[in-house]
C-alpha positions as CSV (number, residue, x, y, z in Angstrom):
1,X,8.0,-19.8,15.6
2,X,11.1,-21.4,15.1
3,X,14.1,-19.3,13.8
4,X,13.9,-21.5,10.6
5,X,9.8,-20.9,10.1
6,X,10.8,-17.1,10.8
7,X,13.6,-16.8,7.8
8,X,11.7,-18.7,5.6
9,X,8.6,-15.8,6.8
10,X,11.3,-13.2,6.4
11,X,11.7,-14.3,2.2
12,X,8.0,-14.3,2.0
13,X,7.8,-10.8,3.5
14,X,10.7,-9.5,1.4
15,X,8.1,-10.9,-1.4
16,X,4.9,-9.3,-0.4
17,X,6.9,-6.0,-0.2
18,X,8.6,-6.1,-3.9
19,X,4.5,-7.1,-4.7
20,X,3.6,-4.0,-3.4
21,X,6.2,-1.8,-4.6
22,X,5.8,-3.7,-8.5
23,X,2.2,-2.4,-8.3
24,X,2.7,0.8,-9.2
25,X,4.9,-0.5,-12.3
26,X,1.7,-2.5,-12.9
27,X,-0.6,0.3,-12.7
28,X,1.7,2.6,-15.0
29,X,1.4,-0.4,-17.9
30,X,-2.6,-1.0,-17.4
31,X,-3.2,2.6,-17.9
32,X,-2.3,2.3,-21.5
33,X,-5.4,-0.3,-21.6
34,X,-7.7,0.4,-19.1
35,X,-9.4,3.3,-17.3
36,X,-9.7,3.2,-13.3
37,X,-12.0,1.7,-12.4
38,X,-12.3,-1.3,-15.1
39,X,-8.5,-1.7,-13.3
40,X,-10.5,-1.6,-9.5
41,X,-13.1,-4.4,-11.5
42,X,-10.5,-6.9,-12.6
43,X,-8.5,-6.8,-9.7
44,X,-11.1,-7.2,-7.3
45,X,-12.8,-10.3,-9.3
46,X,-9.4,-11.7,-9.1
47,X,-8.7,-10.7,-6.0
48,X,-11.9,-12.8,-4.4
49,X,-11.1,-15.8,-6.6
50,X,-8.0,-16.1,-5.0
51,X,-8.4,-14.5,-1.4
52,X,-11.5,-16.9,-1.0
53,X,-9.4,-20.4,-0.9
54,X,-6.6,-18.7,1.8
55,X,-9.7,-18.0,4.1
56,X,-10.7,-21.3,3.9
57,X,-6.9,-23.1,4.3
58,X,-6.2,-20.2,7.2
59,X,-10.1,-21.5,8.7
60,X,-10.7,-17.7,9.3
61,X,-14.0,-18.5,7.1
62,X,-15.9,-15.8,6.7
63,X,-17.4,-14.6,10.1
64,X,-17.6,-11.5,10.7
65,X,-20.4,-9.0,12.5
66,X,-22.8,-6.2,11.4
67,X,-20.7,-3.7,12.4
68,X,-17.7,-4.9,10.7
69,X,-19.7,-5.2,7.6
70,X,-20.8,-1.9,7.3
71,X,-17.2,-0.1,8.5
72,X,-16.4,-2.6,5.3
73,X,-18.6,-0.7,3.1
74,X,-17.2,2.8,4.4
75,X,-13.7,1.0,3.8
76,X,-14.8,0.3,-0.3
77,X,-16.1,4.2,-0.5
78,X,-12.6,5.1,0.6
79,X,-10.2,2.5,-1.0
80,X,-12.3,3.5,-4.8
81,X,-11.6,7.0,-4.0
82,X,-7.7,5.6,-3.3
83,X,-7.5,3.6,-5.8
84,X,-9.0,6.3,-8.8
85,X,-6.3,9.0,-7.9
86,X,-3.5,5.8,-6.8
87,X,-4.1,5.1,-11.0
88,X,-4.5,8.4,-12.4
89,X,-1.4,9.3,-10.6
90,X,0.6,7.4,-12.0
91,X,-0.7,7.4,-15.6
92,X,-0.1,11.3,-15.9
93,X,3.0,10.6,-13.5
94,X,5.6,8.1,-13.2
95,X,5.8,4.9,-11.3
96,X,8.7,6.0,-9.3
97,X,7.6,9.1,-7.8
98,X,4.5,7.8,-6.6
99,X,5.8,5.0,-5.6
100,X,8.1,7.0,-3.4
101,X,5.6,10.0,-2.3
102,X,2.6,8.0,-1.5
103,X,4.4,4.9,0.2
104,X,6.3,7.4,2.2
105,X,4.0,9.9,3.3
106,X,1.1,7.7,4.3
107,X,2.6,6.6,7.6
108,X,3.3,10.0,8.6
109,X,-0.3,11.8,7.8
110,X,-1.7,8.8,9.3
111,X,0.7,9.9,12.6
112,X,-0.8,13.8,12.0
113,X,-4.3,12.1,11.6
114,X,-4.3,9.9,14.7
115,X,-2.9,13.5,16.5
116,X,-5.6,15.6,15.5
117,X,-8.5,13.5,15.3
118,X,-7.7,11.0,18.9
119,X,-5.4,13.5,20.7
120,X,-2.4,10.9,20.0
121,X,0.3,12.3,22.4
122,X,3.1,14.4,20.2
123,X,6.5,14.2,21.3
124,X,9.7,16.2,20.8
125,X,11.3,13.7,18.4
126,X,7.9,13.7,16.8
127,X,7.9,17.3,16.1
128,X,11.6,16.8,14.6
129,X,10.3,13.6,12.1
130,X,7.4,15.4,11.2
131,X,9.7,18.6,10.3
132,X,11.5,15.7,8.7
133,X,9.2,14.2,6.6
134,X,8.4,17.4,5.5
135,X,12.0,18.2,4.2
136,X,12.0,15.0,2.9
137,X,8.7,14.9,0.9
138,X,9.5,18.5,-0.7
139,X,12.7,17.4,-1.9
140,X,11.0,14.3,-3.4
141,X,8.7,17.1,-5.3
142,X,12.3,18.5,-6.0
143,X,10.8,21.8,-5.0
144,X,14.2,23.1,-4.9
145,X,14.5,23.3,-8.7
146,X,11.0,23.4,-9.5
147,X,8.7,25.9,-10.0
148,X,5.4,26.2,-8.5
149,X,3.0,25.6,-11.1
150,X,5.7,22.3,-11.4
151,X,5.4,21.3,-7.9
152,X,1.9,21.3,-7.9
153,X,1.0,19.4,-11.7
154,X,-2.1,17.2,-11.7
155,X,-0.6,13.9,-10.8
156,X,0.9,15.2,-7.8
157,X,-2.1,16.2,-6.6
158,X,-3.3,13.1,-7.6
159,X,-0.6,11.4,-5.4
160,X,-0.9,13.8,-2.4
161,X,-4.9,12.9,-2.3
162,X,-3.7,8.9,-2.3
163,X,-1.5,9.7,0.4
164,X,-4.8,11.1,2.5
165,X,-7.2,8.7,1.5
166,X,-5.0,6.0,2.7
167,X,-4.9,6.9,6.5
168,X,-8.2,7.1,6.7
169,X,-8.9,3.7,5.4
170,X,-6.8,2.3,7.3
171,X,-8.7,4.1,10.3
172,X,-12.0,2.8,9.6
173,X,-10.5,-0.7,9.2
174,X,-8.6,-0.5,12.8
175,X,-12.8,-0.2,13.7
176,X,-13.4,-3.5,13.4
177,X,-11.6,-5.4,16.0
178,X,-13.5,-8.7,16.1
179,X,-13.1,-9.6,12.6
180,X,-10.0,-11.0,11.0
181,X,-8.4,-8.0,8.4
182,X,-8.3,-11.1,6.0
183,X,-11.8,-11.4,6.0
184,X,-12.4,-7.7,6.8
185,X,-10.6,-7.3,3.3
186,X,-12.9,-9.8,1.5
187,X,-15.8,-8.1,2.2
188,X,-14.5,-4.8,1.4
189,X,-13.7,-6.2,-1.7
190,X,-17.0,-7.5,-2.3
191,X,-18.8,-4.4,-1.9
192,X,-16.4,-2.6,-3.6
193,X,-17.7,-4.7,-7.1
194,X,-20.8,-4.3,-6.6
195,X,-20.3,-0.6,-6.1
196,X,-18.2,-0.3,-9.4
197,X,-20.8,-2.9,-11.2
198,X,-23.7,-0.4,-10.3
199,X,-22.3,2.8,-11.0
200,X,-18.7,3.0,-13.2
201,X,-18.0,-0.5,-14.8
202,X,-19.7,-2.5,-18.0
203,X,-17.8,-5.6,-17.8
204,X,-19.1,-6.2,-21.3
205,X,-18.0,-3.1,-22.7
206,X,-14.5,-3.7,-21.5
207,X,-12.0,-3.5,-24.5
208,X,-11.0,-7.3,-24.4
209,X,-9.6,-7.8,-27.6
210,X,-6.6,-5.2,-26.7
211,X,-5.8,-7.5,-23.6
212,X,-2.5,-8.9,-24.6
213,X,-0.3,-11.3,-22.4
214,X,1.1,-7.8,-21.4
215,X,-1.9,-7.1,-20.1
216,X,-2.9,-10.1,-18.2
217,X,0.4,-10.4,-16.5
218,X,0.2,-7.4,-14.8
219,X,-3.9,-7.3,-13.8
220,X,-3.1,-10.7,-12.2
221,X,0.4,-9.5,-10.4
222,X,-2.0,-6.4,-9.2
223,X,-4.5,-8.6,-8.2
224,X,-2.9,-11.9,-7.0
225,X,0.7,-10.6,-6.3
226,X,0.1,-7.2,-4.8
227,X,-2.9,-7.8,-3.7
228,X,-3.6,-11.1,-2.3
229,X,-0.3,-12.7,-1.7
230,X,1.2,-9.7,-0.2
231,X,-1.8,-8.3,2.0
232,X,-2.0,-12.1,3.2
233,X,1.7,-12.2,3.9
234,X,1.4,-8.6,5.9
235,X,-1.5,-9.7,8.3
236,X,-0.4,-13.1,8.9
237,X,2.6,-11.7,9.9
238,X,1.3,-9.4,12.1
239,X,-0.5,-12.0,14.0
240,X,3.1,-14.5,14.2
241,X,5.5,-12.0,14.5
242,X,3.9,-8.6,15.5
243,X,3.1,-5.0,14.3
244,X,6.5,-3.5,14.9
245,X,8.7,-6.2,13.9
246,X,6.3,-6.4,10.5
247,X,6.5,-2.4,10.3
248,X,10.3,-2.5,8.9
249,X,9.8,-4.3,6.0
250,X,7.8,-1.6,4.7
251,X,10.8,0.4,4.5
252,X,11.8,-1.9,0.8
253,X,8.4,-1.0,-0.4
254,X,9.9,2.6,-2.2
255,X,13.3,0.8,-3.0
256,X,11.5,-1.7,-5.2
257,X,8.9,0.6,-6.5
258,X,12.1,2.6,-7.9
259,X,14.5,0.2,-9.0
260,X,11.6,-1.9,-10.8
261,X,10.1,1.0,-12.7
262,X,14.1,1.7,-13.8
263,X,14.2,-1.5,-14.7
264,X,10.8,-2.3,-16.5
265,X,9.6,1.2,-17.8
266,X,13.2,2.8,-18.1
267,X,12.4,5.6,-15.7
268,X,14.8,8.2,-15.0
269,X,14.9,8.7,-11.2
270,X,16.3,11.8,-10.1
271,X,18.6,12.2,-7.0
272,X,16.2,14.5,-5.3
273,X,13.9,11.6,-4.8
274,X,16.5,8.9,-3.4
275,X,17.7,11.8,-1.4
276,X,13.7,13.0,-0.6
277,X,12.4,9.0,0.2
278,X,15.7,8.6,2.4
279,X,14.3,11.2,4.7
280,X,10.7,10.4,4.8
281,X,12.0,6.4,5.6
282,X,14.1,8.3,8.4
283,X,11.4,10.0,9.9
284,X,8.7,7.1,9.7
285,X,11.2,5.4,11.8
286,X,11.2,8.0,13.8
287,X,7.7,7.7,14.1
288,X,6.7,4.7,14.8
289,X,9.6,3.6,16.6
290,X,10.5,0.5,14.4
291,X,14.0,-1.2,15.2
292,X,15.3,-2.2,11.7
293,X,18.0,-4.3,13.4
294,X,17.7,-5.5,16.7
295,X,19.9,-6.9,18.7
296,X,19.8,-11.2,18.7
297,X,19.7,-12.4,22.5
298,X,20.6,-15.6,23.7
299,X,19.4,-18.0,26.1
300,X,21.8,-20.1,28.2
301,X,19.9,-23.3,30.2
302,X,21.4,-25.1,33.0
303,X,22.5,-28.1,32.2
């Protein structure tokens, strides 16, 4: 990839992560009009729509194996569970925090995950970012100030269970290695609907004469922003340019989740979180070793 292909990549990554970080401003506004899983609904059936034609224009189609298929259905138990305490979170909660404690903490309990449950080799600097993240997350909670019964209010739970539930999908999707995540996704997707058509959603029931262009802007920046665009974005990326040169941009993903709820639902933001996510973001790095700037290297030829 050329260094012009790879800036132009660059603004389309810096995209897909202001996506992701606006989709907990999204969720914040649906939740005045929808309940979780009518959200889950709409943004799959838009999701598909839009996800199908990039399979066909990336020709990863749609092949994929048995076993793939059924870690996709394991994947859709897990991502509802996600996504129902992902919402409720921030409906009882703000934008900003979770935005901030879920984005932050799900690299480091998938680190703690892939420790206990592989025997993923822990380090010295590991035990430090870990100690880290810790300090970090609690002074997101602002447990300094708070008082128990404070720290521990439904919507944090609500984001703490997110921050779980997300490792371990992401687990079950590193299963299937001879399917393209694209297309791993799709399916997911799929059997995600048809879970939420049998057992939670009534499309016809839905309240559709309260959808206002409110509404519809933000389902479809959930669904075709957050969702498609920016997944799309984040695995082709990972296939041009790598996994730990695609890591860092993750890093922007809690700066725009905070400065766009400031900005579009007037939340105050407390220092304890910039202080808290600052942290967390320090020890992820930590982590995973991800070089935010790296050093440009030049190649002289013989003339």
């Amino acid at each position: 990839m050329s260094q012009t292909n790879k800036n132009i990549f660059y603004f389309m990554m810096l995209l897909a992560m202001a996506g992701w970080g606006a989709s907990w401003v999204n969720a914040k506004v649906l939740s005045a009009y929808i309940d979780e899983y009518q959200m889950m609904f709409l943004r799959n059936f838009f999701t598909i729509i839009t996800l199908t034609p990039i399979l066909v224009i990336t020709r990863k189609f749609f092949y994929t194996n048995i076993k793939s298929l059924i870690l996709a259905f394991v994947a859709a138990l897990v991502m509802i569970a996600y996504l129902k305490f992902y919402f409720l979170g921030v409906k009882f909660g703000t934008a900003s925090l979770g935005g901030a404690l879920v984005t932050t903490l799900i690299p480091i309990n998938t680190f703690i995950l892939m420790t206990l449950l592989f025997g993923k080799e822990m380090l010295k600097k590991d035990i430090f970012a870990l100690i880290l993240g810790v300090i970090g997350v609690l002074t997101i909670l602002n447990i300094w100030s708070f008082s128990f019964e404070q720290i521990f209010t439904k919507h944090n739970s609500y984001f703490l269970f997110a921050s779980i539930l997300w490792p371990i999908f992401t687990i079950i999707s590193s299963k299937s290695t001879k399917t393209s995540p694209l297309v791993f996704s799709f399916y997911m997707y799929v059997f995600m609907t048809i879970l939420l058509l049998i057992f939670f959603v009534e499309p016809t029931k839905m309240p559709y004469a309260s959808f206002d262009w409110i509404f519809w802007v933000n389902i479809l920046c959930v669904a075709v922003v957050s969702t498609t665009f920016a997944t799309s974005i984040y695995f082709i990326g990972i296939e041009k340019l790598g996994t730990n040169e695609v890591s860092s941009f993750i890093f922007l993903v809690p700066f725009f989740a905070i400065s766009l709820s400031i900005i579009f639902l007037k939340e105050e933001v407390n220092t304890s979180i910039i202080m808290g996510t600052i942290l967390t973001l320090i020890a992820v790095k930590i982590l995973n070793n991800i070089k935010i700037f790296r050093k440009k290297t030049t190649i002289e030829s013989n003339k």
